[in-house]
TIGU-622748 format. One record per residue: x, y negated, z of N, C-alpha, C in turn; residue number from 1. Coordinates in pm, whole numbers, plus 50000, padded with zeros to 5 digits. Atoms other than C-alpha are relative to their C-alpha. Layout:
<atoms>
+-------+-------+-------+-------+-------+-------+-------+-------+-------+-----+
:  n.xx :  n.yy :  n.zz : ca.xx : ca.yy : ca.zz :  c.xx :  c.yy :  c.zz :   n :
+-------+-------+-------+-------+-------+-------+-------+-------+-------+-----+
:     X :     Y :     Z :     X :     Y :     Z :     X :     Y :     Z : NUM :
...
+-------+-------+-------+-------+-------+-------+-------+-------+-------+-----+
</atoms>
This chain:
<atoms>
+-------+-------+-------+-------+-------+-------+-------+-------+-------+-----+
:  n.xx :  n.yy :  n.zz : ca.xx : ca.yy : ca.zz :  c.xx :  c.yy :  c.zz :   n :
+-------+-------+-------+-------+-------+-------+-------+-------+-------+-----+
: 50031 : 50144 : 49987 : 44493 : 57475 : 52726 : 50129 : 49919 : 50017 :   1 :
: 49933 : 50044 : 49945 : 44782 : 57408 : 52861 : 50161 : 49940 : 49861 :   2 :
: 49890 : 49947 : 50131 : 44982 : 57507 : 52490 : 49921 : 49842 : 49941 :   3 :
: 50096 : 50091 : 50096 : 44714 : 57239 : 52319 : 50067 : 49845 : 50043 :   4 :
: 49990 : 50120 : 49881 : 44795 : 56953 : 52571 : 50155 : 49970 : 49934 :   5 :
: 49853 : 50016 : 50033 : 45183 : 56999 : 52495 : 50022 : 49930 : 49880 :   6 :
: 49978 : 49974 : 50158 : 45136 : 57044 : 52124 : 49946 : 49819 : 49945 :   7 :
: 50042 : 50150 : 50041 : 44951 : 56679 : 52124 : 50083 : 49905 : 50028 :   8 :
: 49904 : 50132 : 49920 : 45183 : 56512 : 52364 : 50121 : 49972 : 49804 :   9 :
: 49910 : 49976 : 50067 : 45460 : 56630 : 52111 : 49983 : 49889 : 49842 :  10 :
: 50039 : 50084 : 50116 : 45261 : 56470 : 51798 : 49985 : 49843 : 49995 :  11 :
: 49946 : 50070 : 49967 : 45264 : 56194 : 51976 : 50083 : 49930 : 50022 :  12 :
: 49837 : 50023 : 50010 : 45633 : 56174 : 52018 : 50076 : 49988 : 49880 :  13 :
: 49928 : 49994 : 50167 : 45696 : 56234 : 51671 : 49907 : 49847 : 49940 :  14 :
: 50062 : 50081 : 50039 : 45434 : 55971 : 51542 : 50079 : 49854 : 50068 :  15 :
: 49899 : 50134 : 49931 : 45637 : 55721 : 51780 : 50099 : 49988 : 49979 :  16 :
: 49826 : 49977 : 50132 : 45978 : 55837 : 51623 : 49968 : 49923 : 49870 :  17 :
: 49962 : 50101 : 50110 : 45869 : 55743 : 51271 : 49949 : 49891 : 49997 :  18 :
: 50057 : 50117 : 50043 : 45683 : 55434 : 51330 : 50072 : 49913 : 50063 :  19 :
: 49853 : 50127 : 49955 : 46060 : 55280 : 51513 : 50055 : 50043 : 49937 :  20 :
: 49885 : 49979 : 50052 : 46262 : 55470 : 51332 : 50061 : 49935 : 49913 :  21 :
: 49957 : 50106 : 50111 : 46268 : 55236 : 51024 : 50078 : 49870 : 50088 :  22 :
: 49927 : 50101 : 49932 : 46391 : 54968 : 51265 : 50089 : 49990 : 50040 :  23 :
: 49864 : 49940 : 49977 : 46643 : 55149 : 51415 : 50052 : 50032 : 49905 :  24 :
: 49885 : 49980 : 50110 : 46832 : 55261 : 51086 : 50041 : 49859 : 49954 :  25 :
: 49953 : 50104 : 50072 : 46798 : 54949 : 50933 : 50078 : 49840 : 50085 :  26 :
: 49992 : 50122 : 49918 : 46889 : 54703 : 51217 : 50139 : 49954 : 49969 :  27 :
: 49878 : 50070 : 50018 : 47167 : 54476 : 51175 : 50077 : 49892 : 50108 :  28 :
: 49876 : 50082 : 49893 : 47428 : 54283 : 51395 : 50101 : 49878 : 49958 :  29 :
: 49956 : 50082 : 50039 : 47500 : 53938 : 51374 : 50107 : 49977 : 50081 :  30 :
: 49843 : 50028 : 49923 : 47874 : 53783 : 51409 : 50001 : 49837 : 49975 :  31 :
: 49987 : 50165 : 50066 : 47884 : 53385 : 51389 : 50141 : 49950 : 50039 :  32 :
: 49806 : 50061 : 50010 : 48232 : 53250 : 51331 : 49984 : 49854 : 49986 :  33 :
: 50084 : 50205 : 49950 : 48240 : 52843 : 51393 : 50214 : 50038 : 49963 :  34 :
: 49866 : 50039 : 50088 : 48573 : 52738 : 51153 : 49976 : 49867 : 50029 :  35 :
: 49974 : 50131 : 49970 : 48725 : 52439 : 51282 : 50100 : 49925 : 49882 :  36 :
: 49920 : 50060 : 50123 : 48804 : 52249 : 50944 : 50026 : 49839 : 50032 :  37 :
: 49956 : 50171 : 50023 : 49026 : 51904 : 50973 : 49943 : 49936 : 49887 :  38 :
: 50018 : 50104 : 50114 : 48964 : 51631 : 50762 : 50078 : 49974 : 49905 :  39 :
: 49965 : 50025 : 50122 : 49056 : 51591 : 50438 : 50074 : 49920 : 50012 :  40 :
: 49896 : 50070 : 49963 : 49433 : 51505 : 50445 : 50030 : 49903 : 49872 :  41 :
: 49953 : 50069 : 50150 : 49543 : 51217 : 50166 : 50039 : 49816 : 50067 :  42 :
: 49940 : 50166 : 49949 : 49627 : 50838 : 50197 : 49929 : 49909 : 49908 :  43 :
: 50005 : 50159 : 50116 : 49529 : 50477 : 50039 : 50082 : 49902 : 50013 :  44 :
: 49915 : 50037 : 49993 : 49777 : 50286 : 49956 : 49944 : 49808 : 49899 :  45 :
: 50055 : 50107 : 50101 : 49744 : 49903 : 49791 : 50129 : 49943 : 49867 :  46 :
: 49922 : 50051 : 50147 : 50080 : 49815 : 49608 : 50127 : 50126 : 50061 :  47 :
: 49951 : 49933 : 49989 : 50360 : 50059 : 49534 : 50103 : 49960 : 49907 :  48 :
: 49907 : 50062 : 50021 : 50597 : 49810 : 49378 : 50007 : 49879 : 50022 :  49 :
: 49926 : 50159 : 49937 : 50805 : 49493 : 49469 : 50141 : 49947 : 49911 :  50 :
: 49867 : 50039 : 50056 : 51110 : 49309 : 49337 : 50028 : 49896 : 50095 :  51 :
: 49876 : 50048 : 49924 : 51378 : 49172 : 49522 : 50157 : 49955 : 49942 :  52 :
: 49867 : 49999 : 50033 : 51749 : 49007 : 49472 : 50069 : 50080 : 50044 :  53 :
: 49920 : 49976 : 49912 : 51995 : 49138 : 49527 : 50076 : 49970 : 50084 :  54 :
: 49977 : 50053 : 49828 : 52147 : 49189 : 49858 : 49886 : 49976 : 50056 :  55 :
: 50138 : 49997 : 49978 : 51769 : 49135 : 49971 : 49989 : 50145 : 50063 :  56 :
: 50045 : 49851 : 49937 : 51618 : 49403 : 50182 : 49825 : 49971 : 50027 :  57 :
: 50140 : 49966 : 50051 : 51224 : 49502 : 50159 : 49981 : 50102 : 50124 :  58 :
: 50089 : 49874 : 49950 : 50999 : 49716 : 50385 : 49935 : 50071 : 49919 :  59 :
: 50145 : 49928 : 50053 : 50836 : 50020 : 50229 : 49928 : 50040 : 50020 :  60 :
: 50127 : 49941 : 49962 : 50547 : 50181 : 50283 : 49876 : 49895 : 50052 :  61 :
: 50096 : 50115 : 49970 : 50360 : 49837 : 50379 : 49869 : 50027 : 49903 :  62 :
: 50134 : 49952 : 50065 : 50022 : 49905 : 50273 : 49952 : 50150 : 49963 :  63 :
: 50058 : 49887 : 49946 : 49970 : 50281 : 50355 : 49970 : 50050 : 50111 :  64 :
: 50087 : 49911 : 49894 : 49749 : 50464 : 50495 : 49959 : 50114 : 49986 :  65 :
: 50074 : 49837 : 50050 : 49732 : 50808 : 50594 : 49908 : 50037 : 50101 :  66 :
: 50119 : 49986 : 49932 : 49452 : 50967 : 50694 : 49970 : 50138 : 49974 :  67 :
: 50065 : 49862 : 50028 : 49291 : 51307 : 50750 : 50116 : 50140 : 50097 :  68 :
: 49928 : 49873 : 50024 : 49464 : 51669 : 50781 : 50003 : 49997 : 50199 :  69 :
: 49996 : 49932 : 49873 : 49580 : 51800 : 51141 : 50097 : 49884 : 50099 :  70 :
: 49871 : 50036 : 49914 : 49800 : 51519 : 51273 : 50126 : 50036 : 49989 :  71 :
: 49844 : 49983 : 49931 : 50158 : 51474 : 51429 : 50045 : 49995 : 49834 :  72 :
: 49971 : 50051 : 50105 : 50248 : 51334 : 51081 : 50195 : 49969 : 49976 :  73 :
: 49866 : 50024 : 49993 : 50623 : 51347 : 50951 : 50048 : 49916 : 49886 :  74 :
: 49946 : 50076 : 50114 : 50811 : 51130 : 50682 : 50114 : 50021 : 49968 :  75 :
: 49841 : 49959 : 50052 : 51105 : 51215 : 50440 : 50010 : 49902 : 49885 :  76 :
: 49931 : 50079 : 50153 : 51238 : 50939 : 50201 : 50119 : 50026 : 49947 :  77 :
: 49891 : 49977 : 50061 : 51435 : 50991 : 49902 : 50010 : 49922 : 49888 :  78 :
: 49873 : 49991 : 49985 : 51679 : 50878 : 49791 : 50004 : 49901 : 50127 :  79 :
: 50009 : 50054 : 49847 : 51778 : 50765 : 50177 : 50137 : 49956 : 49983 :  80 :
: 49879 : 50076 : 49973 : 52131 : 50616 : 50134 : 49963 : 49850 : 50022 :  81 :
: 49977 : 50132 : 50020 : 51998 : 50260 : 50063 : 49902 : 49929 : 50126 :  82 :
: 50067 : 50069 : 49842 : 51784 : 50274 : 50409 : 50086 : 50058 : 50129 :  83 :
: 49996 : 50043 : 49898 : 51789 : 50220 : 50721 : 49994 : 50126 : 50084 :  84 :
: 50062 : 49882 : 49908 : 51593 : 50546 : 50837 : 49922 : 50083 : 49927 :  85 :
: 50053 : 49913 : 50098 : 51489 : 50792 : 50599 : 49843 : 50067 : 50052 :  86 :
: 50115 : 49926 : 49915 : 51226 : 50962 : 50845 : 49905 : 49901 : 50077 :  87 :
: 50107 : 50090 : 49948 : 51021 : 50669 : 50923 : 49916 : 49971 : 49901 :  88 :
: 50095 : 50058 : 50113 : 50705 : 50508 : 50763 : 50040 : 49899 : 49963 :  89 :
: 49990 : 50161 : 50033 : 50837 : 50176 : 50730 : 50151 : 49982 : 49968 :  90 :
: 49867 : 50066 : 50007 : 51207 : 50185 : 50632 : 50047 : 49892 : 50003 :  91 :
: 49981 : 50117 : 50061 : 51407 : 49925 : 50558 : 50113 : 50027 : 49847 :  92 :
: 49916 : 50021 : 50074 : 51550 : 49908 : 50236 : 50058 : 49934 : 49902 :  93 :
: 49915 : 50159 : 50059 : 51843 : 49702 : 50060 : 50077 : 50148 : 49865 :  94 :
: 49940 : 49928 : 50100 : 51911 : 49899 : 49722 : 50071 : 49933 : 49888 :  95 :
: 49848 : 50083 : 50094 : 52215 : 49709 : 49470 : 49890 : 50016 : 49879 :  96 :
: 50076 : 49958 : 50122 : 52005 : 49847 : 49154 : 49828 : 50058 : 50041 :  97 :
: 50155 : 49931 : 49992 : 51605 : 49929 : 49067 : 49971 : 50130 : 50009 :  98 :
: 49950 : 49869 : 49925 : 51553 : 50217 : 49278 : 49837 : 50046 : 49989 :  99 :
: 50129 : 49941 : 49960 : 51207 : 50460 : 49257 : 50054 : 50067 : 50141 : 100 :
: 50009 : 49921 : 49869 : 51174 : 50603 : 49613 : 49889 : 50102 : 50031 : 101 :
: 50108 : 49839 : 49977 : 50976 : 50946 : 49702 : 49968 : 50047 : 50110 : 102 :
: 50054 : 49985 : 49869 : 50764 : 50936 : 50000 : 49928 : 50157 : 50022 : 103 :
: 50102 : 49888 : 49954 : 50652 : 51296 : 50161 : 49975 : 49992 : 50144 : 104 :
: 50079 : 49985 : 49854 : 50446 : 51312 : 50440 : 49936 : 50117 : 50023 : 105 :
: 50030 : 49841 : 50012 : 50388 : 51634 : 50602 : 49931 : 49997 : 50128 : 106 :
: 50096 : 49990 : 49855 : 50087 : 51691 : 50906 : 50063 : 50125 : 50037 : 107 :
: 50002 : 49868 : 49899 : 50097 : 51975 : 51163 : 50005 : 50132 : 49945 : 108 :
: 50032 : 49888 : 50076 : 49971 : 52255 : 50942 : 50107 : 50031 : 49913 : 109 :
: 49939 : 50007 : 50075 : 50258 : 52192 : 50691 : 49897 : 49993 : 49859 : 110 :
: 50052 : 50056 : 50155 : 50011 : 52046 : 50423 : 50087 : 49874 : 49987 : 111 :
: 49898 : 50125 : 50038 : 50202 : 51733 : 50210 : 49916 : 49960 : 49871 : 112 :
: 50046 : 50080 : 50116 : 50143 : 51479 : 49966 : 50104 : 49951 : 49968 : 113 :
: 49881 : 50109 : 50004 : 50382 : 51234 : 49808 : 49945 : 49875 : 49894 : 114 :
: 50034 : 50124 : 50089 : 50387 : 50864 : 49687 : 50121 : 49985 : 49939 : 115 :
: 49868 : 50060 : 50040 : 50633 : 50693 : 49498 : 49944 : 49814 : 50024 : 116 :
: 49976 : 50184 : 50029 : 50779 : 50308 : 49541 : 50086 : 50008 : 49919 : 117 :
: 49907 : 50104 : 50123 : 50952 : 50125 : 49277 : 49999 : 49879 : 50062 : 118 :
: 49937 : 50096 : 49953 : 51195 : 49864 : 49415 : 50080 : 49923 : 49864 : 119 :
: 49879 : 50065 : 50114 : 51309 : 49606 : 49122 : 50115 : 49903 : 50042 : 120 :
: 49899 : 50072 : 49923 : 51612 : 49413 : 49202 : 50024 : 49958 : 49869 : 121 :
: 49991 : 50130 : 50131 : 51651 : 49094 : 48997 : 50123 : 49996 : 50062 : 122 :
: 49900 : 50025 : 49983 : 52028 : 49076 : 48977 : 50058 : 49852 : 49988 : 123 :
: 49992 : 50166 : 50002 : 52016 : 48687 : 48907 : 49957 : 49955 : 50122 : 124 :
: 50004 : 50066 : 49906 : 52072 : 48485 : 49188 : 49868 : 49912 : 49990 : 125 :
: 50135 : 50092 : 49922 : 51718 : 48341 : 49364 : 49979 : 49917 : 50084 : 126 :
: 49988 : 50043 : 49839 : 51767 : 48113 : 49623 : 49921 : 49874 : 50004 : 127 :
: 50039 : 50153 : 50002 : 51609 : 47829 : 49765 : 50107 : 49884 : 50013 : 128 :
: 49922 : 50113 : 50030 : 51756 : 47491 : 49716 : 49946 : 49877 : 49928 : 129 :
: 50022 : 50091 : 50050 : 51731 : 47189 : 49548 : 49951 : 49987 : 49843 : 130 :
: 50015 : 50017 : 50113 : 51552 : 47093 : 49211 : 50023 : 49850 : 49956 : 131 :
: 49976 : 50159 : 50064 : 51684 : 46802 : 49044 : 50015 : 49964 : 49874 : 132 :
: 50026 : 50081 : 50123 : 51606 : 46549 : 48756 : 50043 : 49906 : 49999 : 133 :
: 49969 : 50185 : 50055 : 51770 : 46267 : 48642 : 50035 : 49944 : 50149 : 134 :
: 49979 : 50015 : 49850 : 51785 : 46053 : 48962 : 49897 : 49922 : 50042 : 135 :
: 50115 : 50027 : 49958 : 51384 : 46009 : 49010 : 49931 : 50049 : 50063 : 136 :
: 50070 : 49919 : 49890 : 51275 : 46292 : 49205 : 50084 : 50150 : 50004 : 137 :
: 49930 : 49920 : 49956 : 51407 : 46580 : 49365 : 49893 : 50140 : 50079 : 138 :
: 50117 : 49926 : 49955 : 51188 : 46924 : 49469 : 50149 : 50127 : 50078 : 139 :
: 49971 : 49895 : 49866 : 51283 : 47214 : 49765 : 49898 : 50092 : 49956 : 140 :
: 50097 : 49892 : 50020 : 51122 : 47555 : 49699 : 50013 : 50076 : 50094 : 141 :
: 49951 : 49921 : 49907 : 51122 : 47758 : 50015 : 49858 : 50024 : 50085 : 142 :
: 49863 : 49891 : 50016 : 51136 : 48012 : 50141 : 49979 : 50075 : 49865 : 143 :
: 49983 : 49920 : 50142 : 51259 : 48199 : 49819 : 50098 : 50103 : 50060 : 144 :
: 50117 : 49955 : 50013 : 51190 : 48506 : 49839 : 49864 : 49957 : 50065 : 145 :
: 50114 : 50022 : 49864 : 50813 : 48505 : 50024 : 49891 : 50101 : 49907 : 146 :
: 50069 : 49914 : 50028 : 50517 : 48659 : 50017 : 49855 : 49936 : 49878 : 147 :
: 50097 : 50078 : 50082 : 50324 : 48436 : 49744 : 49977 : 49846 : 50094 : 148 :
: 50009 : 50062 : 49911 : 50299 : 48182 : 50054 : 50116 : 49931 : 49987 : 149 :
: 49904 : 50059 : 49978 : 50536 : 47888 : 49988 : 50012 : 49852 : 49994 : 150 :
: 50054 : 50107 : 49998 : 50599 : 47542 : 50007 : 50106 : 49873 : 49895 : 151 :
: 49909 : 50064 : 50087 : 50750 : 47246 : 49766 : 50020 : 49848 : 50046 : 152 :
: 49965 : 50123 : 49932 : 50914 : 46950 : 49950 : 50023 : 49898 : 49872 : 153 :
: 49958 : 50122 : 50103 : 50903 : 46622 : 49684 : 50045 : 49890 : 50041 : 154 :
: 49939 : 50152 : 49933 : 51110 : 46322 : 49730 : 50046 : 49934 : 49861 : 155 :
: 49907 : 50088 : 50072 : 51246 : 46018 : 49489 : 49893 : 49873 : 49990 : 156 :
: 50082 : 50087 : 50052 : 51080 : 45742 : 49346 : 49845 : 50006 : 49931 : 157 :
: 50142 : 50002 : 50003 : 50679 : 45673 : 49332 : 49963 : 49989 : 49833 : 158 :
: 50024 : 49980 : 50141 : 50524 : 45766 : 49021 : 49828 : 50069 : 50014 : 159 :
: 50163 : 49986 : 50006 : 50147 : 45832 : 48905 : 49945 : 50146 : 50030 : 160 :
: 50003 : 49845 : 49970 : 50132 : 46203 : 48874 : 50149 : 50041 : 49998 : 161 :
: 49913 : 49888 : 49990 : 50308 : 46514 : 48926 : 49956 : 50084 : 49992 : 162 :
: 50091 : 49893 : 50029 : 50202 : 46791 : 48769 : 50123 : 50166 : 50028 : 163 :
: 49928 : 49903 : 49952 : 50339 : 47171 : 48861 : 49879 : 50102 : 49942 : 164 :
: 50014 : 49913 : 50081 : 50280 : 47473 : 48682 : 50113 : 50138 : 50039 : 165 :
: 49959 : 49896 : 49984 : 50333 : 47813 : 48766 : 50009 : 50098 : 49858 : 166 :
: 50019 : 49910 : 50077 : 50461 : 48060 : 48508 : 50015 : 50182 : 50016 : 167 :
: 49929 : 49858 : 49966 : 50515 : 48469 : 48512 : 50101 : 49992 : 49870 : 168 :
: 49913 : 49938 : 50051 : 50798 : 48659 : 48408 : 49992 : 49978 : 49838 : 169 :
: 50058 : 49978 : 50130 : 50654 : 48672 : 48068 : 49959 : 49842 : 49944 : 170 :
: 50092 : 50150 : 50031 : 50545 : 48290 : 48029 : 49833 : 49960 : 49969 : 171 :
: 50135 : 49982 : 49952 : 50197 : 48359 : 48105 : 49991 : 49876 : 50089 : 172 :
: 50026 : 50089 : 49891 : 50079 : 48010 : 48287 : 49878 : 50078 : 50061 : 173 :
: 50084 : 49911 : 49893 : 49938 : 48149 : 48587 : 49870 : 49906 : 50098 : 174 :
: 50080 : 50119 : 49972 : 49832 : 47807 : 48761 : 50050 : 49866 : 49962 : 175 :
: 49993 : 50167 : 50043 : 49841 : 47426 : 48717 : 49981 : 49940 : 50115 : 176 :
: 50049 : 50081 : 49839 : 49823 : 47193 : 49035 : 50073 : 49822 : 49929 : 177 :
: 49939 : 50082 : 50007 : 49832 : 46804 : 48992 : 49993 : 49920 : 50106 : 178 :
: 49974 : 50037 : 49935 : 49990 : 46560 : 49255 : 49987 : 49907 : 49913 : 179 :
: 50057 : 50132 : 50026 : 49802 : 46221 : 49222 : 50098 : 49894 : 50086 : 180 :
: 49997 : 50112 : 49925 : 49968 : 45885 : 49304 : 50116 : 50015 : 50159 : 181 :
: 49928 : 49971 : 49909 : 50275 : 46013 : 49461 : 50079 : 49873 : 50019 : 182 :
: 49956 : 50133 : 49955 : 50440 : 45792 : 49705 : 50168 : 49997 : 50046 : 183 :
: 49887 : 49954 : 49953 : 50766 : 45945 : 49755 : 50028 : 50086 : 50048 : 184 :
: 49997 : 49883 : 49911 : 50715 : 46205 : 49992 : 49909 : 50099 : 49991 : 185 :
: 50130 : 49889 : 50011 : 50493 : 46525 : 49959 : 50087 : 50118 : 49999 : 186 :
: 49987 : 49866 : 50007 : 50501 : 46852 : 50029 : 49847 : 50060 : 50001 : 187 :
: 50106 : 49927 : 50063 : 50289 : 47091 : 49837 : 49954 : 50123 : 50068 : 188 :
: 50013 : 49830 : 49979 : 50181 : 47430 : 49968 : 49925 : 50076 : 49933 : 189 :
: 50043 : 49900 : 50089 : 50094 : 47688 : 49776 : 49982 : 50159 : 50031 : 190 :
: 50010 : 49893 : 49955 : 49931 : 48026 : 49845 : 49937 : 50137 : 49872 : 191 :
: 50085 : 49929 : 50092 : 49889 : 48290 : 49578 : 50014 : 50086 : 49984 : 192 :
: 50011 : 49866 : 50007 : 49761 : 48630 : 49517 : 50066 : 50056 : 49870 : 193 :
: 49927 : 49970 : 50137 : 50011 : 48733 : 49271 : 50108 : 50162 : 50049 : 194 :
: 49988 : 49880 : 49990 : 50148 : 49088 : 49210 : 50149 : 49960 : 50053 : 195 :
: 49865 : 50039 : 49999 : 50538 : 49097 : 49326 : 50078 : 49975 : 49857 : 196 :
: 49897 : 50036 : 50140 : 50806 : 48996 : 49061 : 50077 : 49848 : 50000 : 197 :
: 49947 : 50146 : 50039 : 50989 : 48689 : 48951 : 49871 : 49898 : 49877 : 198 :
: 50086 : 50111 : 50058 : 50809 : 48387 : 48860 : 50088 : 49855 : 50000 : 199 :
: 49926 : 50138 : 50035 : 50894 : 48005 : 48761 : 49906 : 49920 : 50024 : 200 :
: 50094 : 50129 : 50013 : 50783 : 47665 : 48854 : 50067 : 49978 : 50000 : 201 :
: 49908 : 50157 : 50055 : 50832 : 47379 : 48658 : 49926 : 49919 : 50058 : 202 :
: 50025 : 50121 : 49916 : 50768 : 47040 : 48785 : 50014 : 49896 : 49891 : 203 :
: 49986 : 50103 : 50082 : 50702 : 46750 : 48524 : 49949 : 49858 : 50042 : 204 :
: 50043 : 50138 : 49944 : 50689 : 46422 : 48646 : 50076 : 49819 : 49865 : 205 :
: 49945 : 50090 : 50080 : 50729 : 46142 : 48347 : 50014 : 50098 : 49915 : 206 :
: 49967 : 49947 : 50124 : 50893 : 46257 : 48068 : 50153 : 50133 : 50089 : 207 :
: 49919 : 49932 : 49972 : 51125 : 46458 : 48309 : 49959 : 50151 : 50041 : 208 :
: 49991 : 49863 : 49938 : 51121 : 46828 : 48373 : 50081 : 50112 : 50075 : 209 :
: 49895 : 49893 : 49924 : 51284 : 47097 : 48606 : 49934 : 50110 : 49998 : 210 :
: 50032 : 49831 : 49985 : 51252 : 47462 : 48657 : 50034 : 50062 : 50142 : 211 :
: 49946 : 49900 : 49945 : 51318 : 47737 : 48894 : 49947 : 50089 : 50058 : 212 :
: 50013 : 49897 : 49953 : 51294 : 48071 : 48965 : 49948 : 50017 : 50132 : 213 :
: 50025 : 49938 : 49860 : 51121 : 48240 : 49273 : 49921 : 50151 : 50028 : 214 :
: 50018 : 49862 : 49967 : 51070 : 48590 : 49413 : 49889 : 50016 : 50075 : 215 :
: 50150 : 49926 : 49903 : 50686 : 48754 : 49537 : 50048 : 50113 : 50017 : 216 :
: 49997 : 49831 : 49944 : 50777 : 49029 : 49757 : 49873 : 50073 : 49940 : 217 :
+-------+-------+-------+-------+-------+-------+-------+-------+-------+-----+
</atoms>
C-alpha cells in the first residue's frame, strides 16, 4: 500500500514538472535602458551679409541663434586678424577688403556646425554731410552708415514740392516720398526694411537735382 501511495505522489510530481516546465525554459528577463538624448543641435540665423566702408567696423553674428545639442557652447572665427576676438559670438570686425568669415560653434559633446558671413566693404568714401544745389536748397543725410533708420535735414528757399527717391545699387527705384509745400525747414525720416548694401537718394526740387550715396548695415 504503502509502494502505491508513493508511486502516485510521484505522478503527481512529474505531472507538476511538465505543466511549469514550459514556463520555466522559456521565461525571459527584461532590461530597460532610459537614453538621455539632447536636443537637436543647429541654429537660425536671419542675414549673413552686410556692407560697410571702409575703415567701418560691423558686428557679426547679429541675428543668430543657437539652439539644441548639450550646451557650454564655444566659438572659433576665421579668418580672426580683422577682429577684435575670434572666440566670441559677436566679434567686432573692421576688415580693409570683402572678407567671407567662417563661424564654428562647438557644444559639450564636441558636435559642430558652421555658418559663413560675407562682409562687403565699399571702398568709396560714404559719409554724411551736406547735399547741395545751386543755392536753393541744401539736404543732411545722417547718420551714414545706419541701420535703414535715417534722417534728411532740408533747408533753403520755399518751394511747392520736394520729391525724394530712393534707388539700389543697381538703379532699381526702391521708394518715392513727396514733401508738400515746403517752407524752408524739414526734416524727413525715413525707416526701411532694406537688405544691407549701398544705396542712393536723389532729391529733386524744381528743375534741380542732387544725389548721394548711403550705407544699410
Amino acid at each position: 500500500m504503502n509502494f502505491i501511495l508513493n508511486l502516485q505522489e510521484m505522478k503527481k510530481i512529474i505531472l507538476l514538472y511538465l505543466l511549469f516546465m514550459p514556463s520555466l525554459l522559456f521565461a525571459q528577463k527584461v532590461i530597460t535602458l532610459t537614453v538621455n538624448q539632447p536636443p537637436e543641435f543647429g541654429f537660425s540665423v536671419s542675414n549673413t551679409e552686410t556692407t560697410i566702408t571702409k575703415g567701418s567696423s560691423v558686428i557679426l553674428g547679429a541675428g543668430l541663434l543657437v539652439q539644441g545639442g548639450s550646451g557650454a557652447y564655444s566659438y572659433r572665427w576665421s579668418p580672426g586678424k580683422t577682429l577684435n576676438d575670434s572666440t566670441i559670438l559677436h566679434p567686432s570686425a573692421t576688415p580693409s577688403d570683402t572678407t567671407n568669415y567662417l563661424l564654428t560653434v562647438t557644444d559639450k559633446n564636441g558636435c559642430s556646425f558652421t555658418v559663413g558671413y560675407k562682409v562687403n566693404v565699399n571702398k568709396q568714401t560714404v559719409s554724411a554731410g551736406t547735399i547741395q544745389a545751386g543755392n536753393n536748397l541744401e539736404a543732411v543725410l545722417f547718420p551714414n552708415p545706419n541701420g535703414g533708420k535715417f534722417k534728411i535735414k532740408l533747408s533753403g528757399k520755399p518751394t511747392e514740392i520736394i520729391e525724394l527717391a530712393i534707388f539700389s545699387n543697381n538703379g532699381e527705384l526702391i521708394k518715392k516720398q513727396v514733401i508738400r509745400k515746403f517752407t524752408g525747414d524739414h526734416i524727413e525720416t525715413l525707416d526701411l526694411k532694406l537688405a544691407a548694401g549701398v544705396y542712393t537718394l536723389q532729391i529733386m526740387a524744381g528743375s534741380e537735382v542732387m544725389s548721394r550715396q548711403f550705407v544699410i548695415n
